[in-house]
C-alpha positions in Angstrom: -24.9 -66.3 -25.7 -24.5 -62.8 -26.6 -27.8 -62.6 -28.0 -29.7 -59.3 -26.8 -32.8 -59.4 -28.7 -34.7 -62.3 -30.1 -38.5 -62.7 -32.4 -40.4 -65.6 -32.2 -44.0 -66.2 -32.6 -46.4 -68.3 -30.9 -50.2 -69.3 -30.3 -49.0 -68.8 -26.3 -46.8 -71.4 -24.7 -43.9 -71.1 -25.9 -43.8 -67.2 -26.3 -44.6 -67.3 -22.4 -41.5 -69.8 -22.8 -39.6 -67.6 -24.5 -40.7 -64.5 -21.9 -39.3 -66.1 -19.1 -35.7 -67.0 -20.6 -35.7 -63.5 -21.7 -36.0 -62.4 -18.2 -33.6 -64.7 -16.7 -30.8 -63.9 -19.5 -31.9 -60.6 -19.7 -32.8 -60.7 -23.4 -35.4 -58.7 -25.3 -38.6 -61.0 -26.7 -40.8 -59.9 -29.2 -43.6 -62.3 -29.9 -45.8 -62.3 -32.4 -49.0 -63.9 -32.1 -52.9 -64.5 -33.9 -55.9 -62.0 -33.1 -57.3 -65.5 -31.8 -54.6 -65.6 -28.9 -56.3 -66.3 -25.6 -55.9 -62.6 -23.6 -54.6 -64.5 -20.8 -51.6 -65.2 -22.0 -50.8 -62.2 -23.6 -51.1 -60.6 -20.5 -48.6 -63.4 -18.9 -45.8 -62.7 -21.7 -46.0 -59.3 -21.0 -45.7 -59.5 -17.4 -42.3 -61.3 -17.9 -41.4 -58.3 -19.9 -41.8 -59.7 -23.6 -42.8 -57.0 -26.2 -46.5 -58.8 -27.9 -47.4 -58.0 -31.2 -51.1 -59.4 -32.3 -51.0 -60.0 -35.7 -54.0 -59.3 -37.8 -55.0 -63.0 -38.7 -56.6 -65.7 -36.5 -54.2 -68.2 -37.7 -51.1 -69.5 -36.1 -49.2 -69.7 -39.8 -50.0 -66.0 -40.7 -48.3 -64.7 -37.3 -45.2 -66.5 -38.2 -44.9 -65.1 -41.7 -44.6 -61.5 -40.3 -42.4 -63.1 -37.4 -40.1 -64.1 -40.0 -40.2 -60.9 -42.3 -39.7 -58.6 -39.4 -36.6 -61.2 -38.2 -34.9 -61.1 -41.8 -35.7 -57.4 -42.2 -34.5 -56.3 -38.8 -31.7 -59.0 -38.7 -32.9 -59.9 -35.5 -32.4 -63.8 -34.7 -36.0 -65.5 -35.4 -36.5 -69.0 -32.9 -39.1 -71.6 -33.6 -41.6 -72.7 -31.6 -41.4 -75.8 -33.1 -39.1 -76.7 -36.3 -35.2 -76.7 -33.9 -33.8 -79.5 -33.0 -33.1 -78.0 -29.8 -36.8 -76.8 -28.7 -37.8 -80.2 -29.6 -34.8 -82.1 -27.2 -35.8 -79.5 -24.8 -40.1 -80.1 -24.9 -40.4 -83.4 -25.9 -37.1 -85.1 -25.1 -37.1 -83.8 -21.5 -41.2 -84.9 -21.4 -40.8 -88.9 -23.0 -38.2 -89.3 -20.6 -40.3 -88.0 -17.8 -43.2 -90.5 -18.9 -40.8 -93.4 -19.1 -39.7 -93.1 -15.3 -42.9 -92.3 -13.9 -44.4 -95.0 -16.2 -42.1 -97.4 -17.9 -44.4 -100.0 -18.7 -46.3 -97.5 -20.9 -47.6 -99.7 -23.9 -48.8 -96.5 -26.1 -48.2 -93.2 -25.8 -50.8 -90.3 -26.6 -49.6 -86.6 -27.6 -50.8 -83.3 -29.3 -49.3 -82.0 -32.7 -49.5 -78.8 -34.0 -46.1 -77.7 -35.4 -44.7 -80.8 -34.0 -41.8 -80.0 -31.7 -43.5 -82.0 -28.4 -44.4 -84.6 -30.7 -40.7 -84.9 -32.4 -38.9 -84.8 -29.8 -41.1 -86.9 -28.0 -41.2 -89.2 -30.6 -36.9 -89.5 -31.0 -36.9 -90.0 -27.7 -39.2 -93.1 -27.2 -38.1 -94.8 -30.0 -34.8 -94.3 -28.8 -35.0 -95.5 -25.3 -38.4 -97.7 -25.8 -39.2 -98.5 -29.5 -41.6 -100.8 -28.8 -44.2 -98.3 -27.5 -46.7 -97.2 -29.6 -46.9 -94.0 -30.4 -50.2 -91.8 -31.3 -50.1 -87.8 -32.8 -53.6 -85.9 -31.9 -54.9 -83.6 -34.1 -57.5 -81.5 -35.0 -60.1 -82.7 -37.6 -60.3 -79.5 -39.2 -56.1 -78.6 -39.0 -54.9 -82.1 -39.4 -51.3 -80.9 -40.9 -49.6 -84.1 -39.2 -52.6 -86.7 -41.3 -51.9 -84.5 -44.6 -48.3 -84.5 -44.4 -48.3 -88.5 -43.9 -50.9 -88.7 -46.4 -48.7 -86.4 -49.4 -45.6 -87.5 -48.2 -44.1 -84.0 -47.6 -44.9 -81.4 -44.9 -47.9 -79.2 -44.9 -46.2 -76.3 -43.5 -49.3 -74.2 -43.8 -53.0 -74.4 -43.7 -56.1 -72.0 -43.4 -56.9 -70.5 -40.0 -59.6 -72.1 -38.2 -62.1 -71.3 -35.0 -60.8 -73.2 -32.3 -60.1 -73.3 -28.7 -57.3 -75.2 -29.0 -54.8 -72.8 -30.9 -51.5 -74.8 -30.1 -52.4 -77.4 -32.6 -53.8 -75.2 -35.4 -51.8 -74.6 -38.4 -48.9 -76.4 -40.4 -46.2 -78.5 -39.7 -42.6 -78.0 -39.8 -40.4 -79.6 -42.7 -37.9 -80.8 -39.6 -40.5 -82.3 -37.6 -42.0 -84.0 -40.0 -39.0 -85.9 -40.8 -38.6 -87.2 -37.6 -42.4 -88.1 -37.2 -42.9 -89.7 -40.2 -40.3 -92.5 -39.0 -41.1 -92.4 -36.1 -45.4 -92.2 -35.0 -47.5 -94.7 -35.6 -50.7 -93.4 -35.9 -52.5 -90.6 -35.6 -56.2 -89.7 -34.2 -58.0 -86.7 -35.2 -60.6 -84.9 -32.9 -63.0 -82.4 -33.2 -64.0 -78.7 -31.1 -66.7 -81.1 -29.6 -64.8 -83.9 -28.7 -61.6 -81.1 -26.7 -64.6 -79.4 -24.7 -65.8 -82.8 -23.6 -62.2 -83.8 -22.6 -61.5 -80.8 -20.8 -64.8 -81.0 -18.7 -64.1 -84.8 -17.9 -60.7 -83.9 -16.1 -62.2 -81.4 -14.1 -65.4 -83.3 -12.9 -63.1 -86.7 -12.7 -59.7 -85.4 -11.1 -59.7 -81.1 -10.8 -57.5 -81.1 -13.8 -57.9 -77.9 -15.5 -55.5 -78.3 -18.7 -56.0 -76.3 -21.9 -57.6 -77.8 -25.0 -54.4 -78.1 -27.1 -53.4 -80.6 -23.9 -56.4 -82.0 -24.2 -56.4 -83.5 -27.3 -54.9 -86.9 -26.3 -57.9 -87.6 -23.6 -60.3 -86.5 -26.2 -59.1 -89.2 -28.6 -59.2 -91.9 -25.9 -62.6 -91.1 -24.8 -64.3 -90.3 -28.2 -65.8 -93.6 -30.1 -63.8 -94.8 -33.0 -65.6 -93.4 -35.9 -65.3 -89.6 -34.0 -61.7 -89.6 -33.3 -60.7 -90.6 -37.1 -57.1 -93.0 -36.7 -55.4 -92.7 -39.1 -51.9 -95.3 -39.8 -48.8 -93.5 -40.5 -46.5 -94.7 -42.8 -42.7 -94.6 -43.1 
């Protein structure tokens, strides 16, 4: 409220997010996002009206940087895709409690992680209304901030760019999600470029599905053999 003007950056979801609250609340957007961004939704963001800046980098963790310098330098407010408690209630909150009425005998629960606000809030959530499910972060093998963070014990909240088509789980992970999801997931499974494109072709020859490869990253962990999707146990 009273907010005219906001920066955020994003690999494309949640800038498209972002877009269409800025129409409805008639708020400028400016999102910053990696040279690697899928054209399509560029185009999308802009259509709502948000102002797109393409960062020079491929990586997810560079466009943020400059997000956050221009935000500090401009003064203009800067929100997360990812480390606020409210855009995690708000992705994963409202999503585990969609799972648990359309499926509440759900034993485990599979989910991506990039920056770790679906998975967070997810996470909270469950354990909260359900704590007896098991709960599973997918990851990429090559940006597996989620496994190096449980691994070190503190958050990897950046890591090199890689080539991938699934650029909402490239990159670090926030310091606030991974305090939430290092109490809270049990495992996670890591996956490969391989592994995503075989998972997104199985949807659509099996059920029509066409999802994007950050989405699916749970399927391709269920339908990879063990030694390709990596699990790895999660500690408190």
């Amino acid at each position: 409220e009273g907010v005219d003007s906001v920066i955020t950056s994003s690999a494309g979801n949640h800038g498209w997010a972002m877009a269409m609250a800025g129409k409805w609340f008639n708020c400028s957007v400016e999102v910053f996002v990696p040279a690697s961004i899928d054209e399509a939704k560029c185009r999308g963001m802009a259509a709502l009206g948000a102002r797109i800046v393409k960062c020079p980098g491929p990586g997810y963790d560079e466009a943020q940087e400059i997000a956050l310098e221009a935000s500090h330098t401009r003064g203009v407010p800067f929100v997360s895709p990812y480390d606020d408690e409210m855009i995690m209630a708000g992705n994963g909150g409202t999503l585990g409690l969609e799972i648990l009425r359309q499926f509440p005998g759900a034993g485990s629960i599979l989910f991506p992680v990039g920056g770790g606000g679906l998975g967070a809030g997810l996470a909270s959530c469950i354990r909260q209304k359900k704590p007896g499910v098991r709960l599973i972060g997918c990851q990429h093998r090559e940006s597996p901030a989620l496994a190096l963070s449980l691994a070190g014990g503190e958050a990897v909240t950046s890591l090199p760019a890689i080539e991938t088509i699934a650029g909402g789980i490239e990159g670090g992970i926030g310091a606030r999600t991974f305090a939430i999801l290092r109490h809270t997931i049990d495992q996670v499974a890591l996956v490969g470029e391989d592994e995503l494109k075989k998972a997104i072709l199985w949807l659509i020859r099996h059920h029509r599905y066409l999802v994007e490869a950050s989405g699916a990253a749970p399927l391709a962990a269920c339908l990879a053999p063990r030694g390709v999707a990596t699990l790895a146990h999660a500690s408190a």
